[in-house]
Structure formats: structure tokens, C-alpha cells
VMD Tcl script that draws the C-alpha trace (Angstrom):
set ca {
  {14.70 -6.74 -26.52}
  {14.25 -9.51 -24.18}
  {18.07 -10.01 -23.25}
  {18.25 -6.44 -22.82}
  {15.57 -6.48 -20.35}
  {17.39 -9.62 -18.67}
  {20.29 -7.67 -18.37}
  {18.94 -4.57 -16.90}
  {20.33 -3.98 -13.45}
  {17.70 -1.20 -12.74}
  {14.69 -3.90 -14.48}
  {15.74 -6.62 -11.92}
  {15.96 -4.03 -8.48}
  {12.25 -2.98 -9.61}
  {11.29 -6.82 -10.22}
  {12.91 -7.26 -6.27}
  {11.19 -4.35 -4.61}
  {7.80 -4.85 -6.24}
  {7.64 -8.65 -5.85}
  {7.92 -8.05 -2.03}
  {5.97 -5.01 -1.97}
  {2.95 -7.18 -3.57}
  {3.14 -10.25 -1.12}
  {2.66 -7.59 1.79}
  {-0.13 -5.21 -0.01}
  {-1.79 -7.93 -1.01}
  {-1.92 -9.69 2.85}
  {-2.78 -6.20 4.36}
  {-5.08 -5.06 2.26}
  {-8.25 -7.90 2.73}
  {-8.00 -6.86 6.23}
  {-8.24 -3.00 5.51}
  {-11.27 -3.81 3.10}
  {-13.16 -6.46 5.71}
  {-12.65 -3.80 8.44}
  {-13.82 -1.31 6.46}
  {-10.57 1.19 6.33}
  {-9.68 0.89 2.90}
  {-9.27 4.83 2.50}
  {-6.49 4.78 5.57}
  {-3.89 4.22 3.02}
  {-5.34 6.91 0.83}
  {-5.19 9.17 3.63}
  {-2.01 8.56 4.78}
  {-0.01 9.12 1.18}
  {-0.92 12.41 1.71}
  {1.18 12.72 5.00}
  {3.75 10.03 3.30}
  {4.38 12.75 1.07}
  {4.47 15.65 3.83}
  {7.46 13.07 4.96}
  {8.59 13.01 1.55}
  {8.91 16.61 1.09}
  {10.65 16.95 4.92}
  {13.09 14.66 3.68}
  {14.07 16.49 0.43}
  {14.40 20.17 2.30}
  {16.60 18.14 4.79}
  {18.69 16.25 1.91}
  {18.61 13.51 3.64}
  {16.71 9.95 2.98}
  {13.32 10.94 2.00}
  {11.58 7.01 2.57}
  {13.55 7.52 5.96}
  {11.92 10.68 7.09}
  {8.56 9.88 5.26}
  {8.65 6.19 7.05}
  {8.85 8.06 10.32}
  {6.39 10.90 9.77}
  {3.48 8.54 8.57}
  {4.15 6.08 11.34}
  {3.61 9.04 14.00}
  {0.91 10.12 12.35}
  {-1.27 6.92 11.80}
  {-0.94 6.34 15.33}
  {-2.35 10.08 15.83}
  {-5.33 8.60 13.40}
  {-6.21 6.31 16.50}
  {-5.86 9.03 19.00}
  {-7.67 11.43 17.60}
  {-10.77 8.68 16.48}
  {-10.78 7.54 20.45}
  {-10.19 10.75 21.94}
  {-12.29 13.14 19.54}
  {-14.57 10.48 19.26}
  {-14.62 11.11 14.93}
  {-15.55 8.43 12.60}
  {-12.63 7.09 11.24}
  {-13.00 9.06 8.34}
  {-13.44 11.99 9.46}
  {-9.76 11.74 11.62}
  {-8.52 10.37 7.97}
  {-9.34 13.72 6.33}
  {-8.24 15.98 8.82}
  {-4.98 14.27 9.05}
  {-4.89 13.98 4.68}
  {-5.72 17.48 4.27}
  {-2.59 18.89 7.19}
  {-0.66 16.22 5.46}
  {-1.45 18.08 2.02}
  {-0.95 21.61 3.57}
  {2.44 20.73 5.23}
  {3.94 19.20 2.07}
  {3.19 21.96 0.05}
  {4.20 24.17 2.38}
  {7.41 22.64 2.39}
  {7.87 22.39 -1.35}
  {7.61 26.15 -1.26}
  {10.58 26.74 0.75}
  {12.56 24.88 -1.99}
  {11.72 24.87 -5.92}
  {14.49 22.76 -7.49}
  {13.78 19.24 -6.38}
  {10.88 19.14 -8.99}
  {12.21 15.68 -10.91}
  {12.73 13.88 -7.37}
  {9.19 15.14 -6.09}
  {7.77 13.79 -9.39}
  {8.97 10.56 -8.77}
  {7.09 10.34 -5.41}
  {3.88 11.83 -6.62}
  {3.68 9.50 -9.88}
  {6.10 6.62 -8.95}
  {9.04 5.29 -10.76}
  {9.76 1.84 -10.03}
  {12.54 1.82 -12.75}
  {14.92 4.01 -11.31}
  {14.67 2.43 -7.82}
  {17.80 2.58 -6.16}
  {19.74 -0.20 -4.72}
  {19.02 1.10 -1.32}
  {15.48 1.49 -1.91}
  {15.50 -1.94 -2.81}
  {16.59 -3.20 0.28}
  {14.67 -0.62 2.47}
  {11.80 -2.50 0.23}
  {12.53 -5.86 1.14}
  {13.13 -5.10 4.89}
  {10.42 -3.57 5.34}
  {8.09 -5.74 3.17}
  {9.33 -8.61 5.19}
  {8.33 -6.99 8.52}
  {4.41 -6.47 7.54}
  {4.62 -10.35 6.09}
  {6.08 -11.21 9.31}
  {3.99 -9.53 11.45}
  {0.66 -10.26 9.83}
  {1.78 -13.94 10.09}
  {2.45 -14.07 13.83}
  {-0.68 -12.43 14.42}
  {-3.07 -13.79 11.74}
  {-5.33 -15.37 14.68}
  {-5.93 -12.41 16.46}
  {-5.88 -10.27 13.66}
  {-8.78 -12.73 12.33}
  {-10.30 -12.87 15.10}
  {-10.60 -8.93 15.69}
  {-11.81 -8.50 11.90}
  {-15.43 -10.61 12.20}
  {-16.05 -9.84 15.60}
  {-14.31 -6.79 17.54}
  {-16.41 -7.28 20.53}
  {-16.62 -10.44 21.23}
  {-12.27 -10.46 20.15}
  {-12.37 -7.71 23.45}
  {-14.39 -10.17 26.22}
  {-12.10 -13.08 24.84}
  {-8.97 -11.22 26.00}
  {-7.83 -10.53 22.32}
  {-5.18 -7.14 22.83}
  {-7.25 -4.78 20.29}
  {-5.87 -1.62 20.98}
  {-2.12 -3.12 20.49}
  {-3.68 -5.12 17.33}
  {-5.44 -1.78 15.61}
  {-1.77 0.34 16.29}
  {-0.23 -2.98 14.53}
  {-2.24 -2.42 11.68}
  {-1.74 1.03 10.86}
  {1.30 0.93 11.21}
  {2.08 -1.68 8.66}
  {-0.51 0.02 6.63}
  {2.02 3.40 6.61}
  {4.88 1.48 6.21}
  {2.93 -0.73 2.85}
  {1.86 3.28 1.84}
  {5.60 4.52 1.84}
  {7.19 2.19 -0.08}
  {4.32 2.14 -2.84}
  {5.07 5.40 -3.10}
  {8.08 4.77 -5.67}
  {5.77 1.65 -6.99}
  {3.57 3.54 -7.97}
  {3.16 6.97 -6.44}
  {0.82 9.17 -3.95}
  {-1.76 9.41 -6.50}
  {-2.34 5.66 -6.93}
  {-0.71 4.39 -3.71}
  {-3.89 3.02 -2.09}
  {-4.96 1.10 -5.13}
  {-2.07 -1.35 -4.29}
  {-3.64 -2.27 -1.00}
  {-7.30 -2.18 -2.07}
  {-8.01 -3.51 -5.60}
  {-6.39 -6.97 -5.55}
  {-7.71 -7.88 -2.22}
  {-11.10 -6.70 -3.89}
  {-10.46 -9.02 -6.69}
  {-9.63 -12.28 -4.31}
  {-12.73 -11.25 -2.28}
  {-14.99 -12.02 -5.37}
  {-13.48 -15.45 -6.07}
  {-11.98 -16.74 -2.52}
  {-13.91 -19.34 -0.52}
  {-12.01 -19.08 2.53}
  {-10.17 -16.54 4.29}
  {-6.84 -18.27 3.84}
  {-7.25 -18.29 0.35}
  {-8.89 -14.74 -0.04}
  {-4.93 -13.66 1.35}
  {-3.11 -16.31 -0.90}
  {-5.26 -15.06 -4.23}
  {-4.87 -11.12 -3.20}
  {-1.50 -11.67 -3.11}
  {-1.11 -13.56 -6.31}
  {-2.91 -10.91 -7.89}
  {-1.03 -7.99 -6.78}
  {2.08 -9.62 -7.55}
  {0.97 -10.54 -10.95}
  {-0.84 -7.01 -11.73}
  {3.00 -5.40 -10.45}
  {5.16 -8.07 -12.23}
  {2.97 -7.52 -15.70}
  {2.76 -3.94 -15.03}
  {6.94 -3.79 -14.62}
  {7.14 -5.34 -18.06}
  {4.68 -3.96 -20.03}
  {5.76 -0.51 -18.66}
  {9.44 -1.63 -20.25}
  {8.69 -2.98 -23.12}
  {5.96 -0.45 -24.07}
  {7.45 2.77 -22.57}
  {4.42 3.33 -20.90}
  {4.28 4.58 -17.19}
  {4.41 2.04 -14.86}
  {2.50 2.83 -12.17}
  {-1.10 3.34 -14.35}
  {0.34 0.07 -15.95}
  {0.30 -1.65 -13.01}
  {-3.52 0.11 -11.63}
  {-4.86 -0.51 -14.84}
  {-3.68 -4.41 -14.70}
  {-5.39 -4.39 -11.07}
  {-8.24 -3.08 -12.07}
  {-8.51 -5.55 -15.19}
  {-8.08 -7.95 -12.39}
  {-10.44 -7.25 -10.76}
  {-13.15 -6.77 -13.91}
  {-12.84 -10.12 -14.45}
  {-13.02 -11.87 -11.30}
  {-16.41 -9.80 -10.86}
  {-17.34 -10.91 -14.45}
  {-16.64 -14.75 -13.97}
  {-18.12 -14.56 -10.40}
  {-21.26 -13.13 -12.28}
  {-20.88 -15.46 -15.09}
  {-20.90 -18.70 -12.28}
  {-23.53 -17.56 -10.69}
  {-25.62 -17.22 -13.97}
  {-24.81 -21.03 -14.97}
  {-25.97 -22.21 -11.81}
  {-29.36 -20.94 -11.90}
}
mol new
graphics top color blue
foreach p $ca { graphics top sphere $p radius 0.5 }
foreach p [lrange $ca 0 end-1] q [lrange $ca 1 end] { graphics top cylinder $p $q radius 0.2 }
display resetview
């Protein structure tokens, strides 16, 4: 068994696109969780899959077409929090629930793209395609990057927003920054791991390195060990087992994060 799994092409693209995909969830998401929008990603699968559904009426590159629809649309997220003046949640589920209605909508006007719509609502890392590996890697490089150049700011803006705003820190640019990555992290865990389970990718490991971590440097290093392990682990148990990969790899993330709670718990016990 374990030669044939060497030799899989299709085994290999999904070891490619999810190895990337895990270094940038698992940067992004301790920021999301520190700044308290862990649900943004939630929010926008639902309009990832509007995009999603766009892109299959069309016929033509659904990650495209979703990439560009929940990039618009987290940016409306900001608009409509600043110029409504809604709690962020409350933009979040008015934009999930038009997100929702459009893609269903959508899927109405076309019945027989059930096994490709599947895919996106449930993942299927295994029958990735070559270009969806590379769209992967591109774009996974781009939130690495991006986080990287700005990691001062971006650190800086997570503790303390106001003082970040008398210091001169750009938050406004900063905040569109980070949604935006977040949509682009949210589309391409859609064929991880699907709409349904999208947002765990970005919130559970950095949970995980949050219980453990003793600096922030190493809360981003351990979040995205974890998520590349829980994906990696997932990937081959989902092979080897023929069980689902996606709840393979949420169920691995959530084990994670079990047991970092349970040895952080167990530590603290010894000590007193």
C-alpha cells in the first residue's frame, strides 16, 4: 500500500496544495482569533460558495470567480461595519446569509453540476487538479508573504488598535489586508476541506498553539506546525482508511487541540 501511495500523482498534488495551504491558515488564523474575528472565515465560505456556484453556471474556473467574489465582498464586510456602524458580526451574517441566498439561487438555474458542487461543499483534496495545485501554492505564498512584510504592524494593530492609530500605524489599509488574505485562505480550503468545515482550518490550530505558545513568534510557528500536521495526517489517514478527508483532517485539529488544552491543564496542576 505504501508504494502505491508514493506513486500516486493525485496523493502528492493534495500533499503540495495542503502543505502550503497549512503554513498560511495556520499564520492567519492567531491573528483572526486575538482580534476576535474568528467567524469572518465562516462567514465568508458562504459567499466563497455564491462564487463557486457563479463559476459553475459560467463554466468557467470556479476558484477564479469564487476568489474574486469573496475578495469584493470581504471588503464590503468593512464598509458596511464603518458605514452602518454594525458589529462585526452582525455585517458577517448579513453578508453569509445573501451569500447563502445567491448560491442557491444560482444552483437552481442549473441541476447537473451536483458531483462538482459536492466537492466544494464537502472538499476533496484527492482529486485536486494540477491547476488547483498551483492556484494553491500562488496564492498560499501571497498570504505568507504578506503577513511576513507586515508582521510589525500587523502586531502592533492586534494588542493595541488605538494606540497602533496615534503611532501612525495605516489601520484601515492593514484591516482590508487582512480580509482579504482571510478570503483568499477561505477559497482555497474550500477543496481542503469544504464550506462546511472551511473555517476550522483557520481557527482550531491557532487555538491549539495559543494554549501552549509563550511568545507570539512561536504561537505562529506552533499554529502552523499544527495545521500542517493535522492536514498532512488527515491526507493519509483519509488514503489509507478511505475515510473522508476533510472530517479527517477537523477531527485531527480538534484532537490537537484536546490535548494541548489537556497538557496545559495537566502543567498547571503539577505546579501547584
Amino acid at each position: 500500500m505504501l508504494s502505491g501511495v508514493l506513486t500516486s500523482g493525485f496523493f502528492w498534488r493534495a500533499i503540495l496544495a495542503g502543505s502550503f495551504l497549512a503554513v498560511a491558515c495556520g499564520l492567519l488564523g492567531v491573528f483572526l482569533i486575538l482580534r476576535q474575528d474568528s467567524m469572518i472565515s465562516h462567514g465568508l465560505s458562504h459567499l466563497a460558495f455564491a462564487g463557486i456556484a457563479l463559476g459553475l453556471v459560467l463554466n468557467f474556473l470556479p476558484l477564479i470567480v469564487s476568489l474574486i467574489i469573496c475578495v469584493i465582498g470581504s471588503i464590503f464586510i468593512l464598509k458596511l461595519k464603518k458605514q452602518a456602524s454594525l458589529p462585526g458580526d452582525a455585517a458577517l451574517a448579513i453578508l453569509a446569509s445573501g451569500g447563502m441566498a445567491l448560491a442557491i439561487f444560482l444552483v437552481s438555474l442549473r441541476m447537473n453540476f451536483g458531483v462538482e458542487l459536492m466537492g466544494y461543499l464537502f472538499g476533496d483534496i484527492l482529486a485536486i487538479s494540477s491547476v488547483e495545485v498551483w492556484l494553491s501554492i500562488i496564492l498560499a505564498l501571497m498570504v505568507t508573504i504578506l503577513i511576513l512584510a507586515n508582521y510589525h504592524q500587523l502586531l502592533y494593530m492586534t494588542f493595541d488598535r488605538e494606540t497602533a492609530l496615534v503611532a501612525g500605524v495605516k489601520v484601515s489599509s492593514l484591516d482590508k489586508i487582512l480580509v482579504i488574505l482571510t478570503a483568499i485562505t477561505v477559497v482555497l480550503g474550500l477543496r481542503i476541506v469544504g464550506l462546511l468545515l472551511v473555517s476550522a482550518l483557520t481557527v482550531v490550530p491557532a487555538a491549539a498553539a495559543l494554549q501552549l505558545a509563550r511568545s507570539f513568534r512561536q504561537t505562529l510557528v506552533l499554529s502552523s506546525l499544527f495545521s500542517l500536521l493535522a492536514i498532512m495526517a488527515g491526507i493519509v489517514l483519509s488514503y489509507a482508511l478511505d475515510l473522508p478527508a476533510s472530517a479527517s483532517i477537523v477531527f485531527l485539529s480538534i484532537g490537537i487541540f484536546l490535548a494541548t488544552v489537556g497538557g496545559k491543564n495537566l502543567a498547571t496542576s503539577l505546579k501547584k
